[in-house]
Each structure stands twice: as C-alpha cells, then as structure tokens.
mmCIF file of the C-alpha atoms, coordinates in Angstrom:
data_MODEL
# 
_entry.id   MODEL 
# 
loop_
_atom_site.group_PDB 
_atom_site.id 
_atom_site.type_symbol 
_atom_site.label_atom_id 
_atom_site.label_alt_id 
_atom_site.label_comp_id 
_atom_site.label_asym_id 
_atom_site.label_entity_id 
_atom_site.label_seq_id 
_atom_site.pdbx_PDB_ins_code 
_atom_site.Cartn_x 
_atom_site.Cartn_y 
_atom_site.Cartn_z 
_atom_site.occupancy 
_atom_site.B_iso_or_equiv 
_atom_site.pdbx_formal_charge 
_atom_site.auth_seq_id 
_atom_site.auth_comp_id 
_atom_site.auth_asym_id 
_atom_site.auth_atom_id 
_atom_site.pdbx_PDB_model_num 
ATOM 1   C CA . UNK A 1 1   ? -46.694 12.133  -17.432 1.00 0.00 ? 1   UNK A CA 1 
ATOM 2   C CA . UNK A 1 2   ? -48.780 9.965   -14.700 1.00 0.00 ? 2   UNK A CA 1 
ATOM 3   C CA . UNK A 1 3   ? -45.813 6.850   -16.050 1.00 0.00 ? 3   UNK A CA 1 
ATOM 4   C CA . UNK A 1 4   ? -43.197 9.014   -14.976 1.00 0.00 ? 4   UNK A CA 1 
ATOM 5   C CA . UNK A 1 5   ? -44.957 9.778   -11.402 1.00 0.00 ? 5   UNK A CA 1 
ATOM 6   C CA . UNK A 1 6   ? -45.764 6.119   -11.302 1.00 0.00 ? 6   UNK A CA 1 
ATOM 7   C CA . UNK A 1 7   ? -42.302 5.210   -12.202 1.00 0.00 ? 7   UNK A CA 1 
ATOM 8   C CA . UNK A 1 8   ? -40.407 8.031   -9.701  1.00 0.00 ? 8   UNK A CA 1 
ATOM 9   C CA . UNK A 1 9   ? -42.873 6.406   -7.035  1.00 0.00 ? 9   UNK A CA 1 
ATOM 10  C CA . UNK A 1 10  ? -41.671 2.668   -6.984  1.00 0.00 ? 10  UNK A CA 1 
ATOM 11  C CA . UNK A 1 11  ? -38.126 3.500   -7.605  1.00 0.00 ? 11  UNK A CA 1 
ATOM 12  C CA . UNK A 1 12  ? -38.780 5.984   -4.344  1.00 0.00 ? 12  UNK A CA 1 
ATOM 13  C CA . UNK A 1 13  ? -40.563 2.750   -2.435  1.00 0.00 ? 13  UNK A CA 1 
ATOM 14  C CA . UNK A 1 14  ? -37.687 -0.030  -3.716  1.00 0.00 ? 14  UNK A CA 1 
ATOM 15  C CA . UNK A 1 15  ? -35.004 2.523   -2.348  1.00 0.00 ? 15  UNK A CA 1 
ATOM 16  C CA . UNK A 1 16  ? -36.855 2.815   1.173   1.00 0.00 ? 16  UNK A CA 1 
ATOM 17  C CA . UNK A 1 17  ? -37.118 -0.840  1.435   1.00 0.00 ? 17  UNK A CA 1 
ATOM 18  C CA . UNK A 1 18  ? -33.667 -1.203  0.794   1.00 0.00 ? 18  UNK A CA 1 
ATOM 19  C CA . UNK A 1 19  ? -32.464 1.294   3.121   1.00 0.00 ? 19  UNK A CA 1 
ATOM 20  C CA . UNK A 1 20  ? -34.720 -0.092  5.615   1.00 0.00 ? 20  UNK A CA 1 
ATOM 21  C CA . UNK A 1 21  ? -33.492 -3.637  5.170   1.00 0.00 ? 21  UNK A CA 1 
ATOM 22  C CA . UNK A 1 22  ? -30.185 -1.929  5.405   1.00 0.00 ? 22  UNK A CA 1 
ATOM 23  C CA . UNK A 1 23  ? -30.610 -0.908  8.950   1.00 0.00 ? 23  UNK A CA 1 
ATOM 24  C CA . UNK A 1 24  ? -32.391 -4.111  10.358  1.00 0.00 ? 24  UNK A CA 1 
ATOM 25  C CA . UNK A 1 25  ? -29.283 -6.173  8.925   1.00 0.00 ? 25  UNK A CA 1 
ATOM 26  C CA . UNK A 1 26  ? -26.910 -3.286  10.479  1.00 0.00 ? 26  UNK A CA 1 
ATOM 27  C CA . UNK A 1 27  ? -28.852 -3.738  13.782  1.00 0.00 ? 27  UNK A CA 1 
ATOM 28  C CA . UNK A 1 28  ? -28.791 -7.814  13.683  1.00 0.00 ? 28  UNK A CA 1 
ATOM 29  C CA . UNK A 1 29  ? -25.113 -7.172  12.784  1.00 0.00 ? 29  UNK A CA 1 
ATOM 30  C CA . UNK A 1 30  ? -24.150 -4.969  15.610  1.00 0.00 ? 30  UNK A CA 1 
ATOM 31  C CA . UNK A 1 31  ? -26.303 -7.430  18.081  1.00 0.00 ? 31  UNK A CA 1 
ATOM 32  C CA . UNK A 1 32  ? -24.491 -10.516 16.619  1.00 0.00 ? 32  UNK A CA 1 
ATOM 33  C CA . UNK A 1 33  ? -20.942 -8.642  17.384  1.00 0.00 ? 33  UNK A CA 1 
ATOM 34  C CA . UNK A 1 34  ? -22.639 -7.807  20.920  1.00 0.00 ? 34  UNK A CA 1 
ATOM 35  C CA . UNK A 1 35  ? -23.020 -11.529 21.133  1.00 0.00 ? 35  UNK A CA 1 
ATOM 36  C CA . UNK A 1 36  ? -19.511 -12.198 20.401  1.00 0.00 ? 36  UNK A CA 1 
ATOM 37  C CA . UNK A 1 37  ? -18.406 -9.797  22.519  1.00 0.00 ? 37  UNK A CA 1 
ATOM 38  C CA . UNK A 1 38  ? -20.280 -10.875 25.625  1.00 0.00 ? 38  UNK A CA 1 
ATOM 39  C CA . UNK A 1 39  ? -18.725 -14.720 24.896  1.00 0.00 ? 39  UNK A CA 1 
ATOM 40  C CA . UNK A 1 40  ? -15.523 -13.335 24.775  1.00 0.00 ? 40  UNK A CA 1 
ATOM 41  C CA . UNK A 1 41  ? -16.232 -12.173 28.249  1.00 0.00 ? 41  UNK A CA 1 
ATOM 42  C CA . UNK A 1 42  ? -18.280 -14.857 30.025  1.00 0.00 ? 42  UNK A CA 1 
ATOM 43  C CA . UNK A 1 43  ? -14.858 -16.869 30.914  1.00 0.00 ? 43  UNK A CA 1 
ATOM 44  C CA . UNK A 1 44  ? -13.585 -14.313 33.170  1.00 0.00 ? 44  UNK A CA 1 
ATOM 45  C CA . UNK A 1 45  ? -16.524 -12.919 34.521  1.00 0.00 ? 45  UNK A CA 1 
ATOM 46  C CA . UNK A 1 46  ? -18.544 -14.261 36.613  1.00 0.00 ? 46  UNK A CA 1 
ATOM 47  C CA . UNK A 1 47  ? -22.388 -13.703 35.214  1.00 0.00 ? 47  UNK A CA 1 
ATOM 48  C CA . UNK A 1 48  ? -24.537 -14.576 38.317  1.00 0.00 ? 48  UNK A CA 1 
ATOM 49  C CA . UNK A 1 49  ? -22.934 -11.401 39.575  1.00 0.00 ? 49  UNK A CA 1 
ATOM 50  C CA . UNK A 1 50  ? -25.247 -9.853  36.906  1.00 0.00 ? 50  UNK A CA 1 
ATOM 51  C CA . UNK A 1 51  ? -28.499 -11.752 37.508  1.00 0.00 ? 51  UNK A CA 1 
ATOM 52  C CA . UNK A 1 52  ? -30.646 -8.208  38.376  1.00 0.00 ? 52  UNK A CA 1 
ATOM 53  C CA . UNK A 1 53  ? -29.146 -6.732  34.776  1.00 0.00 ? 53  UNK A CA 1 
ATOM 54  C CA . UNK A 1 54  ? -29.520 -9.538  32.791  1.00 0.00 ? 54  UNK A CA 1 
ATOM 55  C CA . UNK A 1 55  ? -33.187 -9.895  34.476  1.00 0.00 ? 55  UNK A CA 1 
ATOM 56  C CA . UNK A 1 56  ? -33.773 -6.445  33.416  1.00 0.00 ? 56  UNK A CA 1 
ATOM 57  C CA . UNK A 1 57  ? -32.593 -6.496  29.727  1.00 0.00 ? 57  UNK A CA 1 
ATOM 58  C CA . UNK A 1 58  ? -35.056 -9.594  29.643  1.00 0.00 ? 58  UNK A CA 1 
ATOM 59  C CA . UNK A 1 59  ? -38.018 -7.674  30.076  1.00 0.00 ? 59  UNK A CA 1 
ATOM 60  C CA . UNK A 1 60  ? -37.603 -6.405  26.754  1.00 0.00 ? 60  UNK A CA 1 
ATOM 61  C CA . UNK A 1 61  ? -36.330 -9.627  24.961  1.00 0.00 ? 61  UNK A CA 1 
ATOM 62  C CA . UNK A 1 62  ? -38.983 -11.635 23.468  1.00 0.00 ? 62  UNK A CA 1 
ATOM 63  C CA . UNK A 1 63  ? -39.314 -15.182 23.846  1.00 0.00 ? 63  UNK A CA 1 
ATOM 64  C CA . UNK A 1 64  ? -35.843 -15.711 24.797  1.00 0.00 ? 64  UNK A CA 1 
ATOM 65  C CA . UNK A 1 65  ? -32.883 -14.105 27.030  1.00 0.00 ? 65  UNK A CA 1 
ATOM 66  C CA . UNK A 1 66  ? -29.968 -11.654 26.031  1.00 0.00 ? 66  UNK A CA 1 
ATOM 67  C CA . UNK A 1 67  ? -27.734 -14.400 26.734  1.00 0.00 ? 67  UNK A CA 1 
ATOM 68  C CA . UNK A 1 68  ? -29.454 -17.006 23.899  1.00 0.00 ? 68  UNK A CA 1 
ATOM 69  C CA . UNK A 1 69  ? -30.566 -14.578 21.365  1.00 0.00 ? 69  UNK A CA 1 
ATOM 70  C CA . UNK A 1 70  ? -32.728 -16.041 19.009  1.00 0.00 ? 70  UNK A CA 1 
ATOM 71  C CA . UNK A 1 71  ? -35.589 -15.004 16.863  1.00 0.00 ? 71  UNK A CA 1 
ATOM 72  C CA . UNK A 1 72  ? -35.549 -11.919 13.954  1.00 0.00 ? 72  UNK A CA 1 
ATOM 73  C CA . UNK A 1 73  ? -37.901 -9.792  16.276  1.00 0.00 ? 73  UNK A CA 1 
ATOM 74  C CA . UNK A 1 74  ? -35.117 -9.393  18.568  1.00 0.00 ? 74  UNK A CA 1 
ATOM 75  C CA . UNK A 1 75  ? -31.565 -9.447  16.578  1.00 0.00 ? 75  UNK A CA 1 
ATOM 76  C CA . UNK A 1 76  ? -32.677 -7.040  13.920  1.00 0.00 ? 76  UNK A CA 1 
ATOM 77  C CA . UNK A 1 77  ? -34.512 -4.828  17.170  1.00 0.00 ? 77  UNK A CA 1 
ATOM 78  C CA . UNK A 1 78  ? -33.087 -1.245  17.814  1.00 0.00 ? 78  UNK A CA 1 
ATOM 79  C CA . UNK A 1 79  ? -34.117 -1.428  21.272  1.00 0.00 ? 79  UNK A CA 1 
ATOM 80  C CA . UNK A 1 80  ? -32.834 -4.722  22.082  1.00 0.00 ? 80  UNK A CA 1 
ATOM 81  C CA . UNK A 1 81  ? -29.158 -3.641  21.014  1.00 0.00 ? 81  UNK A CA 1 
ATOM 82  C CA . UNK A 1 82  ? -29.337 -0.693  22.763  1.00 0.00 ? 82  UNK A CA 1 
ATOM 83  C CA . UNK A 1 83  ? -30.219 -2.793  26.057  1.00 0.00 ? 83  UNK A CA 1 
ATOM 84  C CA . UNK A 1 84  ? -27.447 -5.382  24.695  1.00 0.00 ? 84  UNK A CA 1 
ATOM 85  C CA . UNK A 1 85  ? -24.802 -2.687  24.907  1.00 0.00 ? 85  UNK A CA 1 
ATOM 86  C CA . UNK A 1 86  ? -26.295 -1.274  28.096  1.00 0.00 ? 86  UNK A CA 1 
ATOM 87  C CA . UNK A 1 87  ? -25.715 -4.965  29.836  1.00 0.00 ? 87  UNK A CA 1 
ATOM 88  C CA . UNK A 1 88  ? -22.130 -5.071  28.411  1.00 0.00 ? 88  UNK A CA 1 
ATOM 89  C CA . UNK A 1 89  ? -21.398 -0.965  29.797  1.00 0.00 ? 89  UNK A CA 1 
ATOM 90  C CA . UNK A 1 90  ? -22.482 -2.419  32.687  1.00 0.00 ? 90  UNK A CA 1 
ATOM 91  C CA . UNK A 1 91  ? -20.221 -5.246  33.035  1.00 0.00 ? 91  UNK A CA 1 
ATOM 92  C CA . UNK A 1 92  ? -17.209 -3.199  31.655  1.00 0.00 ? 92  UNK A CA 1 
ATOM 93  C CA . UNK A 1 93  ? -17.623 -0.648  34.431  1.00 0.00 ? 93  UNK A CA 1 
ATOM 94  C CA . UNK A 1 94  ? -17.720 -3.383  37.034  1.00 0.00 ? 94  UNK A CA 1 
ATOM 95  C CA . UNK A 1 95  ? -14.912 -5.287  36.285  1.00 0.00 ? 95  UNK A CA 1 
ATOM 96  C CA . UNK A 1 96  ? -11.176 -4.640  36.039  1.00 0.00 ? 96  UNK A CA 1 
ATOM 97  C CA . UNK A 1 97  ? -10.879 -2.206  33.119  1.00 0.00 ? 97  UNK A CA 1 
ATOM 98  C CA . UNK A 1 98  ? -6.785  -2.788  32.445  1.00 0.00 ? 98  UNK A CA 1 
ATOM 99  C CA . UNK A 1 99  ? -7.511  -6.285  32.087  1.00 0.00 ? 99  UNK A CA 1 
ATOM 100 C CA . UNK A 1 100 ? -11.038 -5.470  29.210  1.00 0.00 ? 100 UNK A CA 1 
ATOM 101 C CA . UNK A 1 101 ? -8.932  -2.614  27.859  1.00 0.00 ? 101 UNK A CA 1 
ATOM 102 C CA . UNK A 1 102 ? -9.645  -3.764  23.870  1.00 0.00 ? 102 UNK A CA 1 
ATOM 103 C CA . UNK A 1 103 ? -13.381 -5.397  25.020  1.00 0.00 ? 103 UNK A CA 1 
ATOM 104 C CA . UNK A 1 104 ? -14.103 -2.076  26.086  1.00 0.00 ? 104 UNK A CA 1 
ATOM 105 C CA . UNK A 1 105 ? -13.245 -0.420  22.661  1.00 0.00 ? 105 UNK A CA 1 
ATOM 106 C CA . UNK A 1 106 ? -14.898 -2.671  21.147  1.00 0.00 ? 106 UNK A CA 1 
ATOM 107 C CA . UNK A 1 107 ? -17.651 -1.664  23.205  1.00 0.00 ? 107 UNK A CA 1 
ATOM 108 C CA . UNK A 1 108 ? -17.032 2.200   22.596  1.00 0.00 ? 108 UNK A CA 1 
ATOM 109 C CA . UNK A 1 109 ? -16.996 1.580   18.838  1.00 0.00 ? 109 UNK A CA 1 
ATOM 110 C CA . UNK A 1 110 ? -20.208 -0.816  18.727  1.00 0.00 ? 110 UNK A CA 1 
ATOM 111 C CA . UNK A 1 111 ? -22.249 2.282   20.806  1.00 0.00 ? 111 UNK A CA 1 
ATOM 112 C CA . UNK A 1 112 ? -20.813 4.843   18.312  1.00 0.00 ? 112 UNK A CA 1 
ATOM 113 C CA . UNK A 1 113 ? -22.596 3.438   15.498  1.00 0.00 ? 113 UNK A CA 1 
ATOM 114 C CA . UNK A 1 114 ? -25.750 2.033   17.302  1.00 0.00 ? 114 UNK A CA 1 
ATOM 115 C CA . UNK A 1 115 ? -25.743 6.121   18.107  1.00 0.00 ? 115 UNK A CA 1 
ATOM 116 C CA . UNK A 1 116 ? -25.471 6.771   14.209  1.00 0.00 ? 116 UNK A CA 1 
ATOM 117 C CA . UNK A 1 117 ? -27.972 4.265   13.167  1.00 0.00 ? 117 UNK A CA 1 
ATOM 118 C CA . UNK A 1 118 ? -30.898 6.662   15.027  1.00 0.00 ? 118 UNK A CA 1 
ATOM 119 C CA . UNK A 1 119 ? -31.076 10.059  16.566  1.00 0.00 ? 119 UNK A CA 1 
ATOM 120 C CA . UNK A 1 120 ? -33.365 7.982   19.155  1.00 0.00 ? 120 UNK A CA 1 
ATOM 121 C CA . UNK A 1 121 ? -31.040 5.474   20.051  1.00 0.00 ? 121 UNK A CA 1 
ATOM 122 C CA . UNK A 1 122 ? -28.325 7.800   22.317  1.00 0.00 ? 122 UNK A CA 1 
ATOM 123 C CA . UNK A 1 123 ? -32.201 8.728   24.385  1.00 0.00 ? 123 UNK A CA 1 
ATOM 124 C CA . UNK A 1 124 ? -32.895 4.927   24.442  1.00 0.00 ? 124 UNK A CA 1 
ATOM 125 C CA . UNK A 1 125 ? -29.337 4.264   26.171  1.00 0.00 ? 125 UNK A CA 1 
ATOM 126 C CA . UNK A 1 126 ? -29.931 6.484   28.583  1.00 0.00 ? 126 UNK A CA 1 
ATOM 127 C CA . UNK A 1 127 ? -33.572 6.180   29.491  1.00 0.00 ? 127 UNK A CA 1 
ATOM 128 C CA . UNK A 1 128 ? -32.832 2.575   29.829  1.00 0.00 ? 128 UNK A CA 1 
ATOM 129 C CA . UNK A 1 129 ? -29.418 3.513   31.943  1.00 0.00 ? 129 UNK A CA 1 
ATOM 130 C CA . UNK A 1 130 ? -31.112 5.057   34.664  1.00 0.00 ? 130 UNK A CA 1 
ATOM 131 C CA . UNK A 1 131 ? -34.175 2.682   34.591  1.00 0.00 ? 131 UNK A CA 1 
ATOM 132 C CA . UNK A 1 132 ? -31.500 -0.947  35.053  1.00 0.00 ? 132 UNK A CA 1 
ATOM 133 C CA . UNK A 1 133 ? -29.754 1.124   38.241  1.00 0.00 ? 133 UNK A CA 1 
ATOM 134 C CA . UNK A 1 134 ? -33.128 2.060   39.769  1.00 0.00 ? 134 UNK A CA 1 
ATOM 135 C CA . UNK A 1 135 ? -34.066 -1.891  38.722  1.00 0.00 ? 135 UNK A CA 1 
ATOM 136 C CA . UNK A 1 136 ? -31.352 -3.392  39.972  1.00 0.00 ? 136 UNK A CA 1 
ATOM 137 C CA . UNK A 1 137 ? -31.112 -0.985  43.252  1.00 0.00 ? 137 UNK A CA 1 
ATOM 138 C CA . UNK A 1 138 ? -34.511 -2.054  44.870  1.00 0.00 ? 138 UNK A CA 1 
ATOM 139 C CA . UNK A 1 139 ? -33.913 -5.344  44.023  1.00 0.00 ? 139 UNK A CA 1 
ATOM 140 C CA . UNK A 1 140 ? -30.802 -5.318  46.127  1.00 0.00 ? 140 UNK A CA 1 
ATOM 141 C CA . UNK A 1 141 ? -33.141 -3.811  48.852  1.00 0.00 ? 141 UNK A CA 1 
ATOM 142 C CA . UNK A 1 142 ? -35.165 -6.302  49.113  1.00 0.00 ? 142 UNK A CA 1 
# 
C-alpha cells in the first residue's frame, strides 16, 4: 500500500512541476509578445515622453530595463508583465487611439490572460496603476 502512496505522490509532484513550468513559459510568453508589441510602437511614439513610466516599471526590473529585457528572473516574472502591460496601457491611453486601434487589442487580449494566469494579477495591475500616476505626478512637480 505505502508503493501506491509513494507512487500517487511523485506523479502528484511531476504534474505540479509541469503546471508550474507551464505558467513561467506562459508568463515569458506573454512578456516576449509585450516586447513585440512595444517595438511595434517605438517608431511612432516618441519614448522620452515616457521617461517617469519607464523609470517606474524599472524599479521592479532586475538588472536590466523594460525596454532590454533580459534575464529568466524577469521574462518568466508575474509581476514584471503585469508592470509591462501597465507601461504599454499607459502609452495606449496617451496617444492617438484611431491610429493604435489593433495595438490596443492586442493589448486588451494580452491583459485578459495575464488576468487568467492569477487571481492576484488583476490586484497587481491596479496597485501598480495608481502607484506609476502618483510616481510619475510628483515627479512632474518637481
């Protein structure tokens, strides 16, 4: 009987590691379309416009900057694509939104599932949300 329990246990452990892995490769995926998304942008925005943003999401990048991402710690990081949809919401909403019409679906669809991935995440968004405007507000003032 103990083989069985022994058994039942590491068939329970391989199928947590594999949904685990599952949702790191789902985050590095949805931060590598974030990526793509943000290049498809950069020729018709103007991102020194968006220094106070992109030095907020920073804080919480490691060893690098949303706009290089680089290193497993922060592509396959919950947090970090949270904050890397947060920075492209915040573009979207400042620019011309006829002329990002199908960027900002894209958008739309990428924060859907980064929603879906963890009942944290939607929290994380906004926590973040109103922490970037308050950022970015005093550093305006002064």
């Amino acid at each position: 009987m103990s083989n069985i329990n022994k058994h039942l246990a590491r068939t329970l452990e391989q199928q947590h590691k594999r949904s685990v892995r599952g949702l790191f490769l789902k985050i590095e995926e949805l931060n590598n379309a974030c990526t793509q998304l943000r290049k498809r942008l950069e020729p018709n925005v103007d991102l020194t416009l968006y220094k106070q943003a992109i030095d907020y999401v920073n804080q919480f990048v490691s060893h690098t900057s949303i706009l290089n991402l680089k290193f497993i710690t922060n592509t396959q990081n919950l947090e970090v694509a949270v904050l890397h949809t947060l920075f492209l919401s915040y573009i979207l909403e400042r620019e011309s939104t006829h002329s990002f019409a199908y960027e900002n679906r894209l958008l739309q669809g990428y924060l859907h599932e980064i929603f879906t991935l963890n009942d944290h995440a939607k929290t994380l968004f906004m926590n973040h949300k109103k922490k970037m405007l308050t950022f970015i507000q005093e550093d305006k003032s002064t």
